[in-house]
N, C-alpha and C positions, 0 to 999 in steps of 0.2 A: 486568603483574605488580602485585599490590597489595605493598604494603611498609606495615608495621605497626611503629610505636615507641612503645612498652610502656614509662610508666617508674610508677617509687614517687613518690607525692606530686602535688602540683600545680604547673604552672608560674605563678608568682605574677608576678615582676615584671615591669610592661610592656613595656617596652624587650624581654626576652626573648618574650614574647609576640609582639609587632610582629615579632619576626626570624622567628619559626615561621610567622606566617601570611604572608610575603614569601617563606619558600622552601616554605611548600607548594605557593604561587601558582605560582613558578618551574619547582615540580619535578611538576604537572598535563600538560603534553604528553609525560612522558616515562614514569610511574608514578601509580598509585592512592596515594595515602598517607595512613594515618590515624596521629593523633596519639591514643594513650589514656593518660588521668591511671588509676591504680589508687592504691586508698587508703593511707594509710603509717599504719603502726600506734602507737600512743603509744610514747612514749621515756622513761620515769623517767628522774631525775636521777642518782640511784647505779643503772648499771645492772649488773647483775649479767653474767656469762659465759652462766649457764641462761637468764637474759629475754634475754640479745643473741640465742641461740640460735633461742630459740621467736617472737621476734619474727621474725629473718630466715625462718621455717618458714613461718610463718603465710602472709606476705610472698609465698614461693616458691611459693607450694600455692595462692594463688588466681591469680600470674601464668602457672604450668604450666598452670591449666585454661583458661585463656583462649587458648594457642596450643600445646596439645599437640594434634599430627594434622593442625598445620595448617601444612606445609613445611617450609623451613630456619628454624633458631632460632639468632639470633647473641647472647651475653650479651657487653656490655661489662665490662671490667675492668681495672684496670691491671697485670694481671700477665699480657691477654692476651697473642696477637700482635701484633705494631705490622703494621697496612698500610699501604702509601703510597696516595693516591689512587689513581692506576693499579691497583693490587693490587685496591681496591676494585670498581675499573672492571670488570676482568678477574673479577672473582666473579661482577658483577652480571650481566654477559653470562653465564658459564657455568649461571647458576642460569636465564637466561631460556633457552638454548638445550637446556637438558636438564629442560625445562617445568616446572620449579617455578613453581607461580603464585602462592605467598605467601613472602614473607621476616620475619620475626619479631626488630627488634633488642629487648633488653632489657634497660633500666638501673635500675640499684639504687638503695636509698634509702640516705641516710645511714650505714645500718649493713653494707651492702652484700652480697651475697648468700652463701647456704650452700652447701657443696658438692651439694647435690642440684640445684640450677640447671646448674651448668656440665659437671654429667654428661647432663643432659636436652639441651642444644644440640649443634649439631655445630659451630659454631666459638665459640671464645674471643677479642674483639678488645681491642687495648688504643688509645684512639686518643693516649694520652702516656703519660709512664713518671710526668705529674706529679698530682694532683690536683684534679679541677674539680667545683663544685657541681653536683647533679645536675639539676637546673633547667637551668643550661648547657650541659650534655653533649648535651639535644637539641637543641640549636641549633645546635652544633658537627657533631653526628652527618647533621644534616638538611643541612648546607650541603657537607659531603662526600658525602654523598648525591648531590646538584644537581652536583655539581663530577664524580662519577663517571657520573652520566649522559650529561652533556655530551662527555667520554672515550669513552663509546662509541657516542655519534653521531658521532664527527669533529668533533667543533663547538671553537672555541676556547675557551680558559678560564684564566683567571688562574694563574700559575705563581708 
């Protein structure tokens, strides 16, 4: 199964860096995994309600094109659902046994995304109720990734 994470921006600092390319490493015998930066649009200083708008559009319209058609699309959010690892596990298995062969997560930039995103996936995850840099979130997202693989190989894994 390929597994695709989609975010707004680039991951800048190394430290996070280092973590992403340590659990792609990790998470190679179990999943395909690509990491895609997509570009995050300027931010004025006084930003209006219409520019929050059009920005998050723009935003949403070039990440729909890059994984519309192309299997399950999960958007991160924090008003998704909370999973627990397990929960996670338990997806990842049901999407491999009912042959999905690509999973789509997608995290948002700074301004975070419009309701035309979270109508276009079929799940909405939250993975806290608190807020993390979006540069973070894959690193977080990737290591519960690794941690849900391992769940459904029977393999041990830190608790």
């Amino acid at each position: 199964m390929q597994l695709r994470i989609v975010g707004i921006g680039k991951v800048k600092e190394p430290y996070l860096q280092e973590g992403l390319r340590e659990y792609c490493t990790r998470i190679r015998p179990y999943f395909n995994v690509s990491l895609i930066d997509m570009p995050e649009e300027k931010i004025p200083p006084r930003l209006t309600q219409r520019e929050r708008e059009d920005i998050q559009d723009r935003e949403a319209a070039r990440m729909i094109s890059m994984v519309r058609g192309s299997g399950i699309i999960v958007v991160l959010d924090v008003e998704g659902q909370a999973w627990s690892s397990e929960d996670l596990a338990a997806h990842l298995r049901s999407w491999i046994m009912g042959g999905q062969n690509t999973v789509s997560f997608l995290i948002g930039g700074p301004l975070g995304f419009p309701r035309s995103i979270h109508d276009s996936a079929r799940y909405t995850l939250s993975l806290s109720r608190m807020t993390f840099p979006h540069q973070m979130v894959r690193l977080i997202l990737i290591e519960q990734i690794y941690r849900a693989a391992r769940i459904c190989s029977g393999e041990p894994y830190h608790k």
